[in-house]
C-alpha positions in Angstrom: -51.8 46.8 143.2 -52.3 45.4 140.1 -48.8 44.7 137.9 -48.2 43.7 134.2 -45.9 41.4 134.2 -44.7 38.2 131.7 -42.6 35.3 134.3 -42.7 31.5 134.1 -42.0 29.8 136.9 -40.2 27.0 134.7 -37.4 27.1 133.0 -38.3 26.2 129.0 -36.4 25.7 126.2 -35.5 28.5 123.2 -38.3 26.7 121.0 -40.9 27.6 123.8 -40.4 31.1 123.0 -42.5 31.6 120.5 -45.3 31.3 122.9 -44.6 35.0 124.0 -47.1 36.1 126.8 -48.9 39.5 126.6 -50.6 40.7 129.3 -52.6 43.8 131.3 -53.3 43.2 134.9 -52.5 39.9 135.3 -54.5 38.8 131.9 -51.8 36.6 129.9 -52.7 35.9 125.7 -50.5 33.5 124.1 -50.1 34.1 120.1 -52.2 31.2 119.2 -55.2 32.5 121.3 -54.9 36.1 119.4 -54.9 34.3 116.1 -51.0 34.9 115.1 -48.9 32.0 113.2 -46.0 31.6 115.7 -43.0 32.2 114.3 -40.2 29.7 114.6 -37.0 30.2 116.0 -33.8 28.8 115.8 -31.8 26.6 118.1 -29.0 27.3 119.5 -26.8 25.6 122.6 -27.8 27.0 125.8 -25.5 29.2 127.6 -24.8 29.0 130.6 -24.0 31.8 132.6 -20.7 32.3 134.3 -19.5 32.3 137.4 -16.6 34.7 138.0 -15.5 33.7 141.5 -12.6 31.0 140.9 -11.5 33.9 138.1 -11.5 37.0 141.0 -9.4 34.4 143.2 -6.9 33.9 140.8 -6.4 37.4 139.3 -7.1 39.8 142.2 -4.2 39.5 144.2 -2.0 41.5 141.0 -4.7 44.1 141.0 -3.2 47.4 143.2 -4.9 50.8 144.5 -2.9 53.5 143.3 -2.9 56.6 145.6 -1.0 59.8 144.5 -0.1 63.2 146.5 0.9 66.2 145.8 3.6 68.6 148.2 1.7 71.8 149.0 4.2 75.0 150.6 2.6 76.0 153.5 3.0 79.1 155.7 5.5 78.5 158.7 5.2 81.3 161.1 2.1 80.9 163.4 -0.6 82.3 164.0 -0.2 84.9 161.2 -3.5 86.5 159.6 -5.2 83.9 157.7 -5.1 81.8 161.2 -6.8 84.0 162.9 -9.6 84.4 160.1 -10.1 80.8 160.1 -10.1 80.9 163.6 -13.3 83.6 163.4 -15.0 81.7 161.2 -15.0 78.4 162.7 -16.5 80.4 166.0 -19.5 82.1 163.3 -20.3 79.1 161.8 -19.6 76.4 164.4 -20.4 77.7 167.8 -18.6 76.4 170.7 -15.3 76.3 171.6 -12.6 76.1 169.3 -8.6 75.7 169.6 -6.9 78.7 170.9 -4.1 79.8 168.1 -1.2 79.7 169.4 0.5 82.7 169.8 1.8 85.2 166.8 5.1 85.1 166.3 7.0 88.3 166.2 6.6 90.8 162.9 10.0 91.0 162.4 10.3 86.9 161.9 10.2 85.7 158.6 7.3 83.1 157.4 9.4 80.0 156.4 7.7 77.7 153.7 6.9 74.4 154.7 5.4 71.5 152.9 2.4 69.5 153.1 1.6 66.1 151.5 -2.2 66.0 150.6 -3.9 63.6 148.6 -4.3 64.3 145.1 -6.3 61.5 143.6 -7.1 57.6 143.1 -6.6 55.2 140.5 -6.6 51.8 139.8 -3.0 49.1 138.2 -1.9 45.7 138.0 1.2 44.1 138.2 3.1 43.2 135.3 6.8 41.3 136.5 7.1 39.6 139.9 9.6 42.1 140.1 7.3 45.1 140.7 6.4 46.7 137.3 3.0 48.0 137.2 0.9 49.3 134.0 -1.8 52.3 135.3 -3.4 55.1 133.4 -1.2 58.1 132.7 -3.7 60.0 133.7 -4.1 58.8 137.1 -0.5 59.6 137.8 0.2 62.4 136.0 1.4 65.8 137.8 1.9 63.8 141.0 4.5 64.5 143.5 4.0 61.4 145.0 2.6 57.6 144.2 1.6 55.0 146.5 0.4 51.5 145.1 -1.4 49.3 147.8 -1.9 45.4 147.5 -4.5 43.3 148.3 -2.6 42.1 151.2 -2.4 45.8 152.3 1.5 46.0 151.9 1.6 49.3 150.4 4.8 50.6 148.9 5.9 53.9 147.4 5.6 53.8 143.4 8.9 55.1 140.9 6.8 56.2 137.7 9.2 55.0 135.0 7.1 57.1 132.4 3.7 57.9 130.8 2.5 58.1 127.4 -0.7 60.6 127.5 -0.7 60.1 123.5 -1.9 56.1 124.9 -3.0 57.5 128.5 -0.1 54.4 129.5 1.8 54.8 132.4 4.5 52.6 133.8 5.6 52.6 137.2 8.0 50.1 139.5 7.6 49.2 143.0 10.6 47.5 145.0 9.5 44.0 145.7 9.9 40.3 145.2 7.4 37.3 143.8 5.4 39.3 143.8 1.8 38.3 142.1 1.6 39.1 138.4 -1.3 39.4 135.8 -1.1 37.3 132.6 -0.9 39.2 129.0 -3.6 37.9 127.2 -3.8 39.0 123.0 -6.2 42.0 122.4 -5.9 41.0 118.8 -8.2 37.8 118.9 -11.2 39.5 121.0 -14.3 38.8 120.1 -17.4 40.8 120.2 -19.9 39.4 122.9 -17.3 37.6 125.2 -17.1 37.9 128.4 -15.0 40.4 130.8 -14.6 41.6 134.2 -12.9 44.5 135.4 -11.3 45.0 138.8 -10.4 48.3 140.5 -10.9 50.8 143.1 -14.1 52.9 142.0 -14.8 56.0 144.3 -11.8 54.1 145.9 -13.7 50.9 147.1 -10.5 48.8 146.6 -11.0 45.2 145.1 -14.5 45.9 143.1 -15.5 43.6 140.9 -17.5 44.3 137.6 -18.7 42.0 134.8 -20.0 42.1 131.0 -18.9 41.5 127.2 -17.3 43.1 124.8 -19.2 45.6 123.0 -16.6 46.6 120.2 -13.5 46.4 119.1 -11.4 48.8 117.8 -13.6 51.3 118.6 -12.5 55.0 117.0 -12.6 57.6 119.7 -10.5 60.8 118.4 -8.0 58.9 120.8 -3.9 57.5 119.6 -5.6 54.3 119.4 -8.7 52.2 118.7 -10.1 51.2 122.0 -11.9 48.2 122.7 -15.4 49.2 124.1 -17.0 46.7 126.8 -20.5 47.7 129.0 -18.9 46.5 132.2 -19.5 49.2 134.9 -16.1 51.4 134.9 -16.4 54.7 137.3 -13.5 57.0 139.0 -10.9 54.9 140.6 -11.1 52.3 138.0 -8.7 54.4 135.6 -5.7 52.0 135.4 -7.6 48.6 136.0 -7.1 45.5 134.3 -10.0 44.6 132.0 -9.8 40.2 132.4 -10.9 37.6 129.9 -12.3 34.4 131.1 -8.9 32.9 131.0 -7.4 35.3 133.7 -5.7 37.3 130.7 -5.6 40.9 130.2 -6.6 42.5 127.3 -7.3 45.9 128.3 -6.5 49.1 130.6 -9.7 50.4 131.6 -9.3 54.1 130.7 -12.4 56.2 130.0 -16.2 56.3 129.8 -18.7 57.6 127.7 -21.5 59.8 130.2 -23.9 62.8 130.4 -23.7 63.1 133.6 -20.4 61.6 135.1 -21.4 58.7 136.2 -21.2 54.8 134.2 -23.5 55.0 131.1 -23.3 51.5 130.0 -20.7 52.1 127.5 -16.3 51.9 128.9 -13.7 52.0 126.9 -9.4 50.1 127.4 -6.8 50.7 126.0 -5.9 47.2 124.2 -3.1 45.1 126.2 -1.2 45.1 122.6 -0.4 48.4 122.1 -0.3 49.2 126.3 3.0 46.4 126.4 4.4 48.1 123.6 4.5 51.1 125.4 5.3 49.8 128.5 8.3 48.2 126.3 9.5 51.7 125.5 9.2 53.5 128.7 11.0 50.8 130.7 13.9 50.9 127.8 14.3 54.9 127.5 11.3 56.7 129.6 9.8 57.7 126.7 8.1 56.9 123.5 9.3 57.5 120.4 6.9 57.8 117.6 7.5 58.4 113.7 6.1 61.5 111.6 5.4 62.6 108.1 3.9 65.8 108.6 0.6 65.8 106.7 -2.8 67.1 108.0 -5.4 64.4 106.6 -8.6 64.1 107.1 -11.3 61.8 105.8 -12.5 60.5 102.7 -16.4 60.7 102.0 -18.5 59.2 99.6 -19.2 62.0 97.2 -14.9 62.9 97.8 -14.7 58.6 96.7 -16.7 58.4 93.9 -15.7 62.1 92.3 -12.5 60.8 92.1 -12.9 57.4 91.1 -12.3 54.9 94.3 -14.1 52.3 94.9 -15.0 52.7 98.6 -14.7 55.7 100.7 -11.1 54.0 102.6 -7.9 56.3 102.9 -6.5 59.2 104.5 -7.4 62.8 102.5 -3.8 65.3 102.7 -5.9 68.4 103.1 -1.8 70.2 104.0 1.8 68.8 103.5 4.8 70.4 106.1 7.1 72.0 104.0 10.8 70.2 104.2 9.0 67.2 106.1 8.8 63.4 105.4 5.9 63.4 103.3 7.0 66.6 101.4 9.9 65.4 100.5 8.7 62.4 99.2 6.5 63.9 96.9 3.1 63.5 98.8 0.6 66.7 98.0 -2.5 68.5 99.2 -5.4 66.5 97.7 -3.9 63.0 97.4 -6.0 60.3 98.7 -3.3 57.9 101.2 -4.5 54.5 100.7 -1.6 52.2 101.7 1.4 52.3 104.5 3.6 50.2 104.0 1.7 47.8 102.6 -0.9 48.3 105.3 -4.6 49.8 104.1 -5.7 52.7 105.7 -9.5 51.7 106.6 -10.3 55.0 108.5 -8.0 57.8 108.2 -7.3 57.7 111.7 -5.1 54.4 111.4 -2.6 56.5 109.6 -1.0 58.3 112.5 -0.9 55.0 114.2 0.6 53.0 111.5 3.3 55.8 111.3 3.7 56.4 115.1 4.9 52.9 115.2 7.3 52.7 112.5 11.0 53.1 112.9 12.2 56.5 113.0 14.6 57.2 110.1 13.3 53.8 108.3 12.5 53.6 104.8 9.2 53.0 103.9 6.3 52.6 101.4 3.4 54.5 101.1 0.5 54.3 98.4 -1.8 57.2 97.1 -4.6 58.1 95.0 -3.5 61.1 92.8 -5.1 61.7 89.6 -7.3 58.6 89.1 -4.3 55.6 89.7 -2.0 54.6 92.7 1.2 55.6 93.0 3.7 54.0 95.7 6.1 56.5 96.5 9.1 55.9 99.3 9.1 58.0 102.3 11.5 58.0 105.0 9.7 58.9 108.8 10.9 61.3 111.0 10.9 61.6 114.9 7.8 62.8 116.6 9.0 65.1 119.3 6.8 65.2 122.3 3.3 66.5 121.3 4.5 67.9 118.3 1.9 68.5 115.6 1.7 69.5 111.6 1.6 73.6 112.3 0.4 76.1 109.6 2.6 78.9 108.4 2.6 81.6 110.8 -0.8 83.1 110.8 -1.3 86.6 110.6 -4.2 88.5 112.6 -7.5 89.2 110.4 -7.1 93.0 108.8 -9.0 96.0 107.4 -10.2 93.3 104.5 -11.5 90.6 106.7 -8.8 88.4 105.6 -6.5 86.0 107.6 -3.5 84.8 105.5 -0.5 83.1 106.0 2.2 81.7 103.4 1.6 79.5 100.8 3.6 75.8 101.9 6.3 75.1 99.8 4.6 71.9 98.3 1.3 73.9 97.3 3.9 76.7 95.1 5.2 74.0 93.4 2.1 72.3 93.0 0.3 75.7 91.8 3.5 76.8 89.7 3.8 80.0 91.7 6.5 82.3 93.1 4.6 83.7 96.3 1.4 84.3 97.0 -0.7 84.1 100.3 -3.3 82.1 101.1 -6.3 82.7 102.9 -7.0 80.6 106.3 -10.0 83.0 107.3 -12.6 85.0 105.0 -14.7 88.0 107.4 -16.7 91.0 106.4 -16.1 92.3 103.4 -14.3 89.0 102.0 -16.5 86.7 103.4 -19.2 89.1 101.4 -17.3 89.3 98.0 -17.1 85.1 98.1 -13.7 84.5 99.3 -13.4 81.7 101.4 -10.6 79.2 103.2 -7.9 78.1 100.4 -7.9 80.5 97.9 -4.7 82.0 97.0 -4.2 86.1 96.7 -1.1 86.7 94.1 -1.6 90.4 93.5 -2.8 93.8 95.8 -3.5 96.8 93.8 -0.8 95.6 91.3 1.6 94.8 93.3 2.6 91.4 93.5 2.1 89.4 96.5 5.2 87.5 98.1 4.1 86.4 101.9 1.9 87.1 104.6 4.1 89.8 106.2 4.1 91.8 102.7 0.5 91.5 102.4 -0.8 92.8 105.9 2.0 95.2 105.5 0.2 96.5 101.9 -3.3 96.1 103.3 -2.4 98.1 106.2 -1.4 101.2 104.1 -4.9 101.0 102.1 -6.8 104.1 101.7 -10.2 103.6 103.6 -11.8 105.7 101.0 -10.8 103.2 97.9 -11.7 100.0 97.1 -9.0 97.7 96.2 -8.7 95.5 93.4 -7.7 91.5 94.5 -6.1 89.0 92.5 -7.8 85.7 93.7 -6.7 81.9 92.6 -9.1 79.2 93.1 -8.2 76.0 91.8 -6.7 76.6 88.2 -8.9 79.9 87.8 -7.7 83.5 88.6 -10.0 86.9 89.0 -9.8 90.1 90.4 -12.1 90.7 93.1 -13.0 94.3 94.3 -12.7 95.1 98.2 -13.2 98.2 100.1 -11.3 97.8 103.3 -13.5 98.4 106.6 -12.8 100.9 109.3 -10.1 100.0 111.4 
């Protein structure tokens, strides 16, 4: 069988490279013989690739399995009903002979509850402190009755979580033990792009795996807390947890997540960097939680057409698209539509380093933060509040969508001012007969039939009392603008 192929049997130098071979079937054309200038190429040192097993020596003892279980209530009294199906079935489907069930215990006995440890799940940790402490995924040990963290040496211990941060997916846990093998921190600050990594784990809970590669990016943007560094070293189930390893036996990542189609490694993993992981680990060890600051702002980003329309020179910055009323940011004068370039002294690139610039900050500490309002920068002080739990920027209450096809809700505090009105309502959703007569998301209804509007409650209340048979006239503010607008409400 014939194969195209291109292979030298000697190794050559990068300026021999511009004799590239092409060939069919064996038939091999060097440029020169097709006529083609070859191109020149430039130098550079030759690498030599590296050899990872003095590195696995040294780091692999501080890499741990991580086994969790979870406490199931089982029935107590014997041979009871679901016994004897299971019994049935095993006899249908399995032929032969089968345990006999032991026998039923009397009806008038009680079932008591009893409890059985199964496993739940694997993951992947390293060892922090010769003391014990162990940094893992959150993930890995979250909703677990029960975790078990197993050395190299196959001393296995049972794990105290200390606390997890799902916002970081960091968990922190402490086994009891002494000199025991440690991981250095390495700084996921001074990465570089193209260096090289291993990873070391338990994937499909093959304990002790080792994978290699390079950095792919850094501070890659996910939709995640934090910017994650991105490497192609082969990450799968189990490895949640896992140290990602420079070449100098540092850590510089959690392996967390992967990016797949079909569930299995793509090419393409992602860590949490070893930075922000300590700092959490820092927290949780103090308190058992993490406490993160809040200004309560819904931003968005900043396009190019948003950029130039209003006069900034690159498309950077965080876009306030809605302000919490009585929050950080609303008391310190912050409104919907400015452009949040700065925290404290700190530009905001994308407009997802804004909730991590401000999730690290001090709680109750004074700060600076500078926005684009009305073609300048203004620096305004702000002080941050405390992020409780998951807590995020809410809208109003929202009301259901009625007989006009309009969900409302009331007008934030900051967006009255801003507007120089008394109430109003303004409009999350447009359906049917709005969506039809133009209304859309963020315009403001003042006035029903006359009657002035003061809040979503009054509103629905109005609309719901609307003859069928009527249209009804709508006063509608967009932007500085107002109009009536004529809706007939739809059957209800």
């Amino acid at each position: 069988m014939k194969k195209s192929m291109c292979a030298a049997s000697k190794t050559f130098s990068v300026k021999t490279l511009s004799a590239l071979c092409f060939g069919t079937a064996g038939v091999f054309f060097a440029p020169a013989m097709l006529g083609l200038a070859p191109q020149a190429v430039a130098a550079v040192p030759a690498v030599k690739l590296p050899d990872f097993s003095d590195l696995v020596d040294a780091v692999g003892p501080a890499v741990v399995n991580i086994r969790t279980t979870e406490r199931l209530k089982m029935g107590g009294a014997a041979g009871g009903q679901d016994e004897q199906e299971m019994q049935e079935f095993l006899r249908r489907f399995f032929g032969g002979a089968v345990p006999a069930p032991r026998q039923q215990a009397p009806r008038s006995r009680r079932a008591v509850p009893q409890e059985q440890e199964v496993q739940r799940g694997v993951g992947s940790g390293f060892i922090i402190s010769a003391d014990g402490y162990v940094l893992s995924n959150a993930h890995v040990v979250d909703g677990a009755d029960e975790v078990y963290v197993t050395l190299t040496d196959k001393r296995e211990f049972k794990a105290k979580v200390i606390g997890f941060d799902a916002a970081t997916d960091v968990a922190l846990l402490k086994i009891e033990g002494g000199n025991l093998p440690r991981l250095s921190i390495g700084d996921s600050n001074k990465i570089r792009v193209g260096e090289w990594v291993i990873a070391i784990g338990s994937p499909f809970n093959l304990e002790n795996t080792v994978t290699a590669g390079i950095i792919s990016a850094k501070a890659r943007d996910t939709g995640d807390y934090l910017p994650l560094i991105q490497s192609d070293v082969a990450v799968n189930p189990g490895n949640s947890g896992g140290p990602l390893i420079n070449m100098r036996g540092e850590v510089i990542g959690i392996n967390s997540q992967i990016a797949t189609l079909s569930g299995g490694y793509n090419g393409i993993s992602f860590a949490v960097p070893i930075d922000d992981a300590m700092r959490v680990g820092e927290q949780l060890k103090k308190t058992g939680k993490v406490v993160r600051g809040r200004i309560g702002v819904q931003i968005g980003a900043v396009s190019k057409e948003v950029a130039e329309s209003l006069g900034l020179p690159n498309a950077n910055g965080a876009q306030v698209s809605m302000v919490e009323p009585g929050g950080a940011a609303d008391k310190a004068g912050i409104k919907p539509g400015d452009i949040i370039l700065k925290f404290n002294a700190a530009a905001i690139e994308r407009w997802s380093d804004l909730p991590r610039l401000v999730g690290g900050t001090t709680v109750n500490g004074k700060s600076n933060i500078t926005i684009w309002r009305n073609g300048a920068q203004q620096t305004l002080p702000i002080t941050v509040s405390e992020l409780e739990g998951d807590k995020v920027v809410k809208k109003a209450e929202v009301q259901a969508v009625n007989v006009l096809g309009l969900k409302v809700s009331d007008v934030p505090a900051a967006r009255k001012q801003e507007l120089k009105i008394d109430g109003g309502v303004q409009v999350d959703d447009a359906d049917g007969v709005a969506a039809l007569a133009g209304l859309q998301s963020g315009d403001v209804i003042l006035q029903l039939n006359n009657v002035a509007v003061k809040d979503a409650k009054q509103f629905n209340a109005l609309v719901a009392k609307l003859d069928p048979k009527k249209p009804a006239a709508v006063l509608v503010r967009r932007g500085e603008a107002a109009q009536f607008v004529s809706l007939r409400p739809s059957a209800k």
